[in-house]
Each structure stands twice: as C-alpha cells, then as structure tokens.
N, C-alpha and C positions, 0 to 999 in steps of 0.2 A: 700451106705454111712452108715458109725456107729461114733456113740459118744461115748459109752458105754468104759471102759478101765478100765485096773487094778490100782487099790490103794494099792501099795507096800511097807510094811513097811521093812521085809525082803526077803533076796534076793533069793528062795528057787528055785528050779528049774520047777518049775510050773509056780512061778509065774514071771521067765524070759521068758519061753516059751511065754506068754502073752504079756511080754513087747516088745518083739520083732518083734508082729503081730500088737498090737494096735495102734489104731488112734490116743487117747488121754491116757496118762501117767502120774499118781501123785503118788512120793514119800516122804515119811514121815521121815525128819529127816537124811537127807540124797539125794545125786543125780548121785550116782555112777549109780544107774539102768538106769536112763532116758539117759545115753550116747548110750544104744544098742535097744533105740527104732528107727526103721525107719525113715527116713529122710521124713519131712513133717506131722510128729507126732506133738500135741500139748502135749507140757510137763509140769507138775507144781512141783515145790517144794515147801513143808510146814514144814516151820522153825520150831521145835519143842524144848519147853523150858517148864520144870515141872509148873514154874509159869508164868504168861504172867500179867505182873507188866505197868500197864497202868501210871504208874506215872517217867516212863522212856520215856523218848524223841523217837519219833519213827524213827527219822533219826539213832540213834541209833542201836536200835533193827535194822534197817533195813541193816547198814553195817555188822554187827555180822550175817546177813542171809545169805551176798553173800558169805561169807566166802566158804560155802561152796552149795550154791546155784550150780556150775555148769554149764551145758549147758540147764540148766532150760531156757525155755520158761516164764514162769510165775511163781511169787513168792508170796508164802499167808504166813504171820507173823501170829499173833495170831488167835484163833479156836476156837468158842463156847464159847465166853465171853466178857460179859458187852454187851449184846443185846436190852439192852433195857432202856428210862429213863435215868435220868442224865450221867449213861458211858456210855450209847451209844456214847451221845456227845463227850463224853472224847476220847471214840475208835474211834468215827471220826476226831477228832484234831490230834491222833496218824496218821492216816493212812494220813493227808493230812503234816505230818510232813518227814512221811517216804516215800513218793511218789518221792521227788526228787532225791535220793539218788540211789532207784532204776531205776529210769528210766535213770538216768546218766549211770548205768553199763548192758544196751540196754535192759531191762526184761519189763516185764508187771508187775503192782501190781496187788493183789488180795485181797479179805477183802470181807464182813466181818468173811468167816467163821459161815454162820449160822446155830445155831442146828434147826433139825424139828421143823416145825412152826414156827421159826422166818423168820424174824422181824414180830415184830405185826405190823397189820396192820396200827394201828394207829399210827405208828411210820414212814410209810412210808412218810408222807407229808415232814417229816421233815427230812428223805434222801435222796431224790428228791431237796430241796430246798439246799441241801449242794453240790449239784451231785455226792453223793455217798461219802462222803469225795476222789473224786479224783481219785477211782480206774477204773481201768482198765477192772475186770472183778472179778464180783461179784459171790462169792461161797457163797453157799447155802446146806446145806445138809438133806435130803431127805428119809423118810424113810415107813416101812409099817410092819402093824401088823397081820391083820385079814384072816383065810384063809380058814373057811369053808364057803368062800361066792363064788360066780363067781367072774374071774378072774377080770372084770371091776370093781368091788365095791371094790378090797384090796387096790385103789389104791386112800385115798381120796385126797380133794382137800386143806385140812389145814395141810398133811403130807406129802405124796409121790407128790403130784405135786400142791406143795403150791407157790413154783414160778407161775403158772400162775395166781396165787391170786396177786402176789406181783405185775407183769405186769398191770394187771387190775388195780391195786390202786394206780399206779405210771404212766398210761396212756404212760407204753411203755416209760418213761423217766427212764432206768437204763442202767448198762452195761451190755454187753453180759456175758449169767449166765453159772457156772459151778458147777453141780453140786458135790460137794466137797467128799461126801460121800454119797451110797444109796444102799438098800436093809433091811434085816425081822431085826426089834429090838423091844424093849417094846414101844409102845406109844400111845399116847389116844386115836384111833380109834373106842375104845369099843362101839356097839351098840347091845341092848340099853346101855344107861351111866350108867357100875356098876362099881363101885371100882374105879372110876374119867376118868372110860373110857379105862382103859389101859391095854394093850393087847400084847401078843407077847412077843419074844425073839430074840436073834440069830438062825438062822434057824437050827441048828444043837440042839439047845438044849430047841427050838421048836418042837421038831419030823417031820420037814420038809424036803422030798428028797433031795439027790442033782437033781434029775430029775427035780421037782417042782422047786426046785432056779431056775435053767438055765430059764426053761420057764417061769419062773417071770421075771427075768432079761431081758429075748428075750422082752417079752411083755412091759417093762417097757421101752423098747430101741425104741421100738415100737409109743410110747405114748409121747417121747422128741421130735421124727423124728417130730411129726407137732406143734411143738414150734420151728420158724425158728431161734429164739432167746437165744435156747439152745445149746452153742458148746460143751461141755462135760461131761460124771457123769463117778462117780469110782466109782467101784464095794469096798463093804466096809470085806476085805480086804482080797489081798492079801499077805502070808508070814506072817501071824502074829504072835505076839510074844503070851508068852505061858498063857498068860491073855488073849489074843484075843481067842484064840483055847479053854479053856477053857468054855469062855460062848459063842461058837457055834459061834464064825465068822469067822470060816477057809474057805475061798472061794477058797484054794490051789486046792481041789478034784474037781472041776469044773471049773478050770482056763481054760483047754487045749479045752474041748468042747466052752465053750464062747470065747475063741481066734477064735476056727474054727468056728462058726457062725457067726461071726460078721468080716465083710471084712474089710479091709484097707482101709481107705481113707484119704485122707491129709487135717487135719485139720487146719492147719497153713493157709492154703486158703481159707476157709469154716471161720474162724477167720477173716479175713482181712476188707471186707466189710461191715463189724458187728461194728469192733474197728470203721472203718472210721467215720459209723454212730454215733457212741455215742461221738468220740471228735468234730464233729460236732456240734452234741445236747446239747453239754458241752457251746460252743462258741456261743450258739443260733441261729446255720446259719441251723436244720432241722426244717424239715416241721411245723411238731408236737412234737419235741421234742425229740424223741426219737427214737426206734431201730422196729420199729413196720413194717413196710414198705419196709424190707429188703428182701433180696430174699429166695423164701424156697430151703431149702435142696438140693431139685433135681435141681433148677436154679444155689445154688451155685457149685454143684457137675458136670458140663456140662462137664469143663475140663476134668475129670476122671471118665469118663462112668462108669459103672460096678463096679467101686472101688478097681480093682484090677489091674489099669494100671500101671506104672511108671509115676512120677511128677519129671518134669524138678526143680532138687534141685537150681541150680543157679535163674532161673525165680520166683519160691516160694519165695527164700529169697532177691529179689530187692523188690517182693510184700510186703512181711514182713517191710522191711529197710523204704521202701515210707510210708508207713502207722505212723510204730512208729515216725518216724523223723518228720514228718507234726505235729503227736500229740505234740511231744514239743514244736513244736514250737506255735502250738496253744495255749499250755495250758500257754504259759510263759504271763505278765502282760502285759508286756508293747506294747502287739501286737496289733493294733485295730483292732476293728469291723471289717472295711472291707477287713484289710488281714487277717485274719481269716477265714472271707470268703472267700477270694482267696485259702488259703490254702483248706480248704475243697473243694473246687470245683477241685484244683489241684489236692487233694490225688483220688477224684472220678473219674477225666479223666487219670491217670496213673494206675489206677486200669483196665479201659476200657482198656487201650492196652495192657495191660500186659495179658488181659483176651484171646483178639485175638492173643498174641503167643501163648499161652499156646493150644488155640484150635489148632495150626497149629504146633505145638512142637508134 
C-alpha cells in the first residue's frame, strides 16, 4: 500500500508518468491530469483563486469550483487561510455553506487547507465541537526542515506529523486526513531556537539530493503507513511553475523513481471505511466518536494483496456510491437519531459484503 502521490500543478511529462502510477492524485487549478490516473486512485482538486475572499458565500465559491473540478474525487476551495481565531470561524461558516453544493454534484469536500502547524491546538476544541465545519476530509499540510540530524528527528511532531498532534487533541473526532502538501521548506524546527527556529528550504535550493528527497519521502511514506487515519499526502510539487522551480520545489527529477517505489493501491477503498466512520461520528452513532478504531492499512488493504493487483472498478464504485449516498442522507436535518443509526449500521453491513466480493473477485 502507498498514500504518498504527486501534487501537480503542471502537466510535464514526469509528472504524468507519476499520475498514471499513483494511489492518490491532487491537482492544482485544474483536473485535466486526474482523468489519467488509474481507476481506484483517490483524486483531489484545489480550486485555486489569487484571493480566497471569505466574505463570499461558500456555496458560491463552491459552484465556481465544479466548473471545472472534473472527475475529481474530492474538492478543497480555499488553502492556507483564516486558520485561526475569529475566521477560523468564518472559514468554518464558509465550508458548511459550500458543503451542499458539493455534495449534490457526488464529490467529497475538503477544508481546511492547513499550513504546517495548523491548526493550533487550541483551536481544536472548537472544530471538533462544529464537526469540522462538515467536511469530508480534512487536508493538512505538512512539512520539514532539519537535516543534519538522523533521519527520525527531521520529522517533528508540531510539523511534518503534526496531524497526529491534532488526533490526539481531537480524541480521534476528525475526518479522514490528507495530507495536502508535504516535503523540505523553511520552518520552525530549528534546535536549538535561533532565528525563531527556522530552518530550511525547498530541497533543491537547500543543497539537498535528489537521492536524500526520495529517501525522505520513502521514509516519510513510511511514518503515514501507521496512522490508519491517514489516506493521502502529495508530494509538494509536481510540474511547477517557474516560481516553484525557482526556490527548489521541482520534484519533476524524482517523480519517476517515487512513481517506482511506491506501488499502486486503491485508495478509493482504503477511503471508504474511514468516510463511513466519521459520518457516523458526525450523527453520534460511534463508539468514541471518532475515526480512531478503524482498520490499519494492511486490514484495509486485504482485498489487494501486494498492491499491485487489479480492483474490480464496478465493486469499488457501488463501495464509493453506498458510503457517499448514506452520508447524505445522514448529514441532512430532518433524519433522526435512530435512522441515522440505521444508516450507519447499513453503510457498515454493505461495506462487509462488498468486502467478501472483492476477496472473491
């Protein structure tokens, strides 16, 4: 199994090679690339607008995304903004205004988009108590600076895997995480704390190999695999434009090796049980609330041994259709309590058999 996939913003021939191999697939502005990723790929697209004007209705912004959203899997509107503190709030009124819009045209929302180290901490109480404003599936982006230390220390916990901070102080009440962006940038890792801690580049204009990325990236694919709760990270970026390349994030010269390392697996599946969970947890009918309890990697990987088998594309996508279709009907008002619970126990007994073709497919 891999999570790990390219982040494409153009469409260069490296970084098709990649799209064509990967699990999980986010384009920028754009979703022409995500149509030649492999069937059972999870795909995202992120809406991209110079300004992201929070004082716009998110239903809104949200019809102006499918426009050209595509055969996007999942759709993330704005990136890196109003994280924290009064627009937080705001960016959460957005997201639960544009929630229906998308999900009426069969997608998953995504939100919030957050730079390294967000959310703070102390901000989690109170996106837990909103259920995320509503999404779907919560990007995060992730990153690391330090690197004459061993390979285990470049990778702290308030940066490169600050999601499992935000788990921990959310008690597992979030939506399955993507992480949206990840790999070498500037950021506060510095130890000891000089200069506010901050460290790093783009790896290229870091004097970083491309050898050293790859096995960063190996390693850092490495380190998602035992967060069962992690379905996908992009590589921060492939195809960039000539601002990216400039300050050292051309991941195009190591796209084809990370393609070949990192096998196929369908994540649209590896997805499913995760979704079922948290519109459960949304409706109050889990355990504990949240996504904590789910299966790891290799349980949900059973169907696709090895990760380099073929996935029954019709079976995947009745899995897919059960899952989103129960979420609505969960999420809508006037459902009670106890169909709610009926639906969640339904979306979980249609997932069981669906599970048994698939072993026998």
């Amino acid at each position: 199994m891999s999570k790990t996939g390219p982040h494409v913003i153009e469409q260069t021939g490296q970084a098709m090679f990649w799209v064509a191999r990967a699990s999980t697939v986010k384009q920028v502005n754009g979703s022409s690339a995500l149509i030649s990723a492999p069937a059972g790929a999870l795909t995202q697209y992120r809406y991209y607008v110079a300004i992201e004007d929070l004082s716009r209705n998110g239903a809104d912004v949200a019809a102006e995304a499918l426009v050209q959203a595509g055969s996007a899997d999942v759709v993330l509107l704005y990136d890196e903004t109003a994280q924290t503190g009064e627009t937080l709030r705001r960016h959460t009124q957005f997201l639960k205004e544009a929630a229906p819009v998308i999900h009426a045209a069969g997608k998953l929302l995504a939100g919030y988009g957050f730079s390294t180290s967000f959310p703070r901490l102390e901000d989690v109480a109170y996106l837990v108590a909103e259920n995320w404003g509503g999404i779907d599936i919560l990007v995060m982006n992730e990153y690391w600076g330090l690197k004459d230390v061993p390979m285990a220390q470049r990778f702290t916990p308030w940066n490169a895997l600050h999601h499992r901070q935000v788990h921990e102080a959310s008690v597992g009440h979030h939506p399955p995480v993507w992480i949206g962006e990840c790999g070498r940038d500037l950021v506060r890792d510095g130890l000891p704390w000089e200069n506010e801690g901050l460290v790093g580049a783009g790896y290229q204009a870091d004097g970083v190999s491309e050898g050293q990325m790859v096995e960063e990236y190996l390693y850092f694919e490495g380190l998602i695999q035992e967060d069962s709760y992690v379905v996908a990270a992009s590589a921060f970026t492939e195809g960039p434009t000539q601002d990216w390349r400039e300050k050292g994030f051309d991941c195009d010269p190591i796209a084809e090796r990370l393609a070949l390392a990192l096998p196929f697996t369908a994540q649209k599946l590896y997805l499913a049980p995760l979704l079922a969970a948290w519109v459960a947890a949304q409706a109050g009918a889990g355990g504990q609330g949240g996504i904590s309890g789910q299966p790891t990697p290799e349980e949900a990987s059973e169907s696709n041994p090895g990760g380099d088998m073929p996935i029954d594309k019709e079976l995947a996508q009745r899995a897919i259709d059960i899952v989103w279709g129960n979420m609505e009907k969960l999420k809508a008002g006037r459902v009670t309590k106890k169909r709610r619970l009926e639906l969640a126990n339904d979306t979980e007994a249609h997932l069981v058999t669906l599970k048994g073709e698939l072993e026998k497919a």
